[in-house]
C-alpha positions in Angstrom: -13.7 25.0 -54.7 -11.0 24.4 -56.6 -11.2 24.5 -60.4 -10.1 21.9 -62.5 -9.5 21.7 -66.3 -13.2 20.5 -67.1 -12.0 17.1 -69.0 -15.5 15.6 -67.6 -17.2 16.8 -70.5 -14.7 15.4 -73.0 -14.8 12.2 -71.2 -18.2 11.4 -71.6 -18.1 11.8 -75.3 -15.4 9.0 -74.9 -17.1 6.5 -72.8 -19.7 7.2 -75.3 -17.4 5.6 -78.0 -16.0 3.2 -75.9 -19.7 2.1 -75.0 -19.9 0.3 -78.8 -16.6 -1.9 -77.7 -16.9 -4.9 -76.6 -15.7 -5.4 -72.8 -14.7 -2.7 -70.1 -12.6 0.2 -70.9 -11.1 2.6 -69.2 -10.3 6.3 -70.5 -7.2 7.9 -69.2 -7.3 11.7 -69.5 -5.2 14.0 -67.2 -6.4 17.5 -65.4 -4.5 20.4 -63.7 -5.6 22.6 -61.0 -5.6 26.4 -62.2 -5.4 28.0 -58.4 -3.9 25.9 -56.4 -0.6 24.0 -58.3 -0.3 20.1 -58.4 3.5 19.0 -56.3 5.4 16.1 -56.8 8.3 14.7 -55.3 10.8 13.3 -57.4 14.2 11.3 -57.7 16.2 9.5 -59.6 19.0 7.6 -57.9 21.3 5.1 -59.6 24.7 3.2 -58.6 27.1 3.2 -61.5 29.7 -0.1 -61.6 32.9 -0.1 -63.9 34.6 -3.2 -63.6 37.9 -3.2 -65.6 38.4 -6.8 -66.4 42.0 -8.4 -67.0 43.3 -11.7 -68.2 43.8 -13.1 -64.7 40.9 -12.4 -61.9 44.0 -10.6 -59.7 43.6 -8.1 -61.9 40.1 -7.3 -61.9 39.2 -3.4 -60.8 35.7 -2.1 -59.7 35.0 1.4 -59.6 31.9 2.6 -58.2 29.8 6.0 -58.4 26.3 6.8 -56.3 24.4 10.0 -57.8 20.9 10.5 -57.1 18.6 13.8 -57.8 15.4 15.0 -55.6 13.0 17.5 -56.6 9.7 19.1 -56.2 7.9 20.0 -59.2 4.3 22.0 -59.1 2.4 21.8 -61.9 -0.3 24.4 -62.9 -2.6 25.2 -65.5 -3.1 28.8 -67.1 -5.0 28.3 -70.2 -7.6 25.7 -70.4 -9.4 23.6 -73.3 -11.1 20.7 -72.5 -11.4 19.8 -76.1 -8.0 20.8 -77.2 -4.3 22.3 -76.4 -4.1 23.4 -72.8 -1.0 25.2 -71.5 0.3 24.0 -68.3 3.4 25.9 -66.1 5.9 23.7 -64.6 7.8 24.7 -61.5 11.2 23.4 -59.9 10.8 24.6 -56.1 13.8 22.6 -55.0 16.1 20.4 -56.6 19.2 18.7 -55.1 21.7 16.4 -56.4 24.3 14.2 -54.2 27.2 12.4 -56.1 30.0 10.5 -55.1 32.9 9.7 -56.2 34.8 7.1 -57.5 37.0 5.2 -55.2 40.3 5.5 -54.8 40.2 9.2 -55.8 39.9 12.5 -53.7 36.5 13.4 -53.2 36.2 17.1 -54.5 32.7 18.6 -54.4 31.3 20.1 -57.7 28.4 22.0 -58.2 25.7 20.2 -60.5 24.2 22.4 -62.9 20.4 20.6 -62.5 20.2 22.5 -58.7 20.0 25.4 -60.6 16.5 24.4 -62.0 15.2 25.6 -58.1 12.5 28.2 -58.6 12.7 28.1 -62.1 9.5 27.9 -64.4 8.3 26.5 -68.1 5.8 26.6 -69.8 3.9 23.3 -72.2 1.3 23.0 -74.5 -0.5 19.4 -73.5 -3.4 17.5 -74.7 -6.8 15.9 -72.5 -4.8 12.7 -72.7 -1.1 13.7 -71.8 0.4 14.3 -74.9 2.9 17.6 -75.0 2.9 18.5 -77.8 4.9 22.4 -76.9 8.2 22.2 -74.5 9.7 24.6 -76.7 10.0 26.2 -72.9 11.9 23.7 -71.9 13.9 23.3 -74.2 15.6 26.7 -74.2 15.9 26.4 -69.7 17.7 23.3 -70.6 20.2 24.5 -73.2 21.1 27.6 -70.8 21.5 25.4 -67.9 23.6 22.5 -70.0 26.4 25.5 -71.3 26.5 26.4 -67.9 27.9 22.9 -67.4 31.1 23.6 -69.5 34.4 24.1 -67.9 35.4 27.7 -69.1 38.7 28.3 -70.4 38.8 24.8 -72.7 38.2 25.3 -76.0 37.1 23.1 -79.0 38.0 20.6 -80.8 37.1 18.6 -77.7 35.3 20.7 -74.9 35.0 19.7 -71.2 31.8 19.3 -69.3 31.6 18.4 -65.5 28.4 15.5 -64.7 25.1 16.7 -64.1 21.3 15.3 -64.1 19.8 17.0 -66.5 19.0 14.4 -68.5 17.0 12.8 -65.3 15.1 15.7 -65.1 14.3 15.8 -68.8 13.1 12.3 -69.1 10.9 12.9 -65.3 9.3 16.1 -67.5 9.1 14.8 -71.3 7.5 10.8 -70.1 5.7 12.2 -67.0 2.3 11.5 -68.5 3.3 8.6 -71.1 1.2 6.2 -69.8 -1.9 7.9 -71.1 -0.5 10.1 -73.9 0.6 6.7 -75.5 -2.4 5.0 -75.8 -3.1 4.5 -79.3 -6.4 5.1 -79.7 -7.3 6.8 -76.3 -11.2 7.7 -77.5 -11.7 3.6 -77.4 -9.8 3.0 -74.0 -8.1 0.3 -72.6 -9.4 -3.0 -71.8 -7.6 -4.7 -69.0 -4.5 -7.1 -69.8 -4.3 -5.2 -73.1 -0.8 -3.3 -73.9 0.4 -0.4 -75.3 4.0 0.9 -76.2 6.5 4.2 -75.4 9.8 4.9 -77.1 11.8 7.1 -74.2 15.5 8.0 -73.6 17.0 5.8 -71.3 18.1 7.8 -68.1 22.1 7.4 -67.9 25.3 8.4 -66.3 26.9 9.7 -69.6 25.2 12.2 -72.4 24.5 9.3 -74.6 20.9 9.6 -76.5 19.7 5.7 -75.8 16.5 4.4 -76.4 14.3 2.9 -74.1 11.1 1.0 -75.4 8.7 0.8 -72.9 5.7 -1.6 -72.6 2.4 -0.5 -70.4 0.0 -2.8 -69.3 -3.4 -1.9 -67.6 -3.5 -4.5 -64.5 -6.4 -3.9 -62.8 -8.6 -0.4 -61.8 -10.1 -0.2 -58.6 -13.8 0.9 -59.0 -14.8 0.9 -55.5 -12.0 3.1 -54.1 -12.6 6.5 -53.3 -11.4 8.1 -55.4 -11.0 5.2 -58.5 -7.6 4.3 -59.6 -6.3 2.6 -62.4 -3.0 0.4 -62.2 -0.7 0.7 -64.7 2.8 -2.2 -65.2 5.5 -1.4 -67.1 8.7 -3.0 -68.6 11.7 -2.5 -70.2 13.4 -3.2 -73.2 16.5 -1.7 -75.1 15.7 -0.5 -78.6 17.7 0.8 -81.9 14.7 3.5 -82.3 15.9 6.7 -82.4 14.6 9.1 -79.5 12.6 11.5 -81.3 12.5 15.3 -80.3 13.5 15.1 -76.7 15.2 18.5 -75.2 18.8 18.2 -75.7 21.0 20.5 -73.0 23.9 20.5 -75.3 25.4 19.1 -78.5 28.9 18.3 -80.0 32.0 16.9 -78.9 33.4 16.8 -75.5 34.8 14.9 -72.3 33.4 14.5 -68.8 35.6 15.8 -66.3 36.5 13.6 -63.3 34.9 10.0 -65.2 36.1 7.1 -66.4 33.6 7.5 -69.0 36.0 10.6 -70.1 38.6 7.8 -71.7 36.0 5.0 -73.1 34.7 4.6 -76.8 31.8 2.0 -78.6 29.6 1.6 -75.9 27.5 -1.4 -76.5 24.0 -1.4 -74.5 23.6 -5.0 -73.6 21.0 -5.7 -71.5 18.2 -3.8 -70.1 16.0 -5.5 -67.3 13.5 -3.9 -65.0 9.8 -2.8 -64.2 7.4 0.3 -62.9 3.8 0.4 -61.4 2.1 3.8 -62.0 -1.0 4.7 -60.1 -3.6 7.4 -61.9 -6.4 8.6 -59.7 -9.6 8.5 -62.4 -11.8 10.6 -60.9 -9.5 13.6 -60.9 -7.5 12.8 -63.9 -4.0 12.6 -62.0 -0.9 10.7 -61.6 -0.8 9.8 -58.2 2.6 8.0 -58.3 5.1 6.2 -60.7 7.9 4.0 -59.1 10.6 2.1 -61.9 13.4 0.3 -61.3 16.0 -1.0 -64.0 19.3 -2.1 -64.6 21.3 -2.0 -67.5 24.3 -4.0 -68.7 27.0 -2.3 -70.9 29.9 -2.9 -72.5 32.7 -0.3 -73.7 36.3 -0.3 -75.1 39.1 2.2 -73.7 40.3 5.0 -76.3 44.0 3.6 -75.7 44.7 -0.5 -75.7 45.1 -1.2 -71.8 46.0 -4.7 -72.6 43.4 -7.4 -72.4 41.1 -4.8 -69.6 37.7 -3.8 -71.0 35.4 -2.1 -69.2 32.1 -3.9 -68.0 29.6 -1.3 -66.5 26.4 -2.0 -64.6 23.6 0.7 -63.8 21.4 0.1 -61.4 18.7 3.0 -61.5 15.3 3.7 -59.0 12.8 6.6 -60.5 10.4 7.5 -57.9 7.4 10.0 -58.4 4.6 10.7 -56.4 2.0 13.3 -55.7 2.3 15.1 -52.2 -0.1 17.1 -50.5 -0.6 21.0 -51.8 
């Protein structure tokens, strides 16, 4: 039999507190296998538009780039507290990343730095509820992996980096669990209809730390499944909040190679419009799966006047995660 993290015993102390409430609750707490690991598949895929808008509609360009990244992630525990810090190990098993190019130009294959996560492992400190509250681990995989990213030979005051999807994978790892490591005052539960609110880093095409606040809402929980399952909605909103503490795989100045986003300055984060469903399985204390979709309106200015052209720029992102069989 496979053995679990035993959160059972923490969870009854927490209906028992939620008993005193008034209405249903539900508790969300998370569990990890320690034998056999926990996989997910994951990707985030997004089309990126740059419309360069003139005075007369003749003169209108659009410019647009498809990048997407898949992974498998396994997930296992090696230390376990019910009633405190447990340390899980993350591990890549395959990660692949597919990016084209902007029209009108050459294609020329690059090598992203994020399939270089395959087969490699970190380590987490997390809580019964979700909340990491270690990924020093992960923080030093992603700074080794982000200088790898540099184009050698170009030297400061303004460095050159090609694209990658790091910052995808980041945000899959850091938020993974959000939805339960959020919850104000997990010991009381949720009630149904009742919200609760994330600050994350908006998942984008350039290195640009943007907040995302996000909104949960328990919708319903399905009591007479086997197993039980809770339904979690989300939505989005743009915030000013700075993103606290999120692994950063590199800092300073520098230029993407190969982007328009390479010659562009004040980027203004207009609009932010989307929604995600999020499915935990109760009984086990596991995300089953987490589907988003968003787009996001921006506007920019060019570092040199082109005229009366600005830049409008439209991304249109998909996040898909969902537990596969072992």
């Amino acid at each position: 039999m496979r053995q679990r993290i035993v959160v059972s015993i923490a969870g009854v102390l927490i209906l028992a507190l939620a008993g005193c409430q008034t209405g249903p609750r539900t508790t969300l707490l998370v569990d990890f296998p320690t034998d056999v690991p926990l996989r997910y598949k994951m990707s985030s895929q997004r089309k990126v538009e740059i419309r360069l808008t003139g005075d007369k509609p003749e003169r209108t360009q659009s410019h647009t780039v498809n990048e997407s990244l898949e992974l498998t992630m396994e997930y296992r525990a090696v230390e376990s507290n019910p009633f405190g810090l447990s340390v899980v190990e993350g591990k890549c098993v395959s990660a692949k990343v597919s990016r084209d190019s902007l029209r009108g130009t050459s294609t020329v294959k690059t090598h992203d730095v994020a399939e270089d996560l395959a087969g490699r492992s970190f380590r987490f400190t997390i809580t019964p509820t979700g909340r990491i509250e270690d990924y020093s681990d992960l923080n030093k995989l992603v700074k080794e992996l982000g200088a790898k990213s540099f184009v050698e030979g170009v030297k400061a005051p303004t460095a050159v980096k090609d694209p990658d999807m790091l910052t995808d994978f980041i945000a899959m790892q850091w938020y993974l669990w959000d939805c339960s490591a959020t919850v104000k005052n997990p010991s009381a539960g949720v009630q149904i209809g009742k919200d609760w609110k994330a600050l994350q880093l908006l998942m984008l095409p350039l290195p640009l730390p943007v907040g995302r606040e996000t909104t949960f809402r328990l919708v319903e929980t399905q009591d007479q499944t086997v197993p039980k399952k809770a339904i979690i909605a989300s939505s989005f909103a743009i915030t000013d909040k700075e993103v606290p503490n999120w692994p950063k795989p590199y800092e300073g100045v520098f230029n993407l190679k190969g982007s328009l986003f390479a010659v562009m300055r004040n980027y203004r984060f207009n609009t932010l419009e989307g929604s995600g469903t999020t499915v935990m399985n109760l009984d086990q204390g596991l995300l089953e799966s987490d589907e988003q979709q968003w787009k996001v309106g921006i506007t920019a200015e060019f570092l040199l006047p082109l005229g009366s052209s600005l830049p409008q720029i439209t991304v249109d992102q998909k996040v898909n995660i969902r537990r596969v069989a072992e």
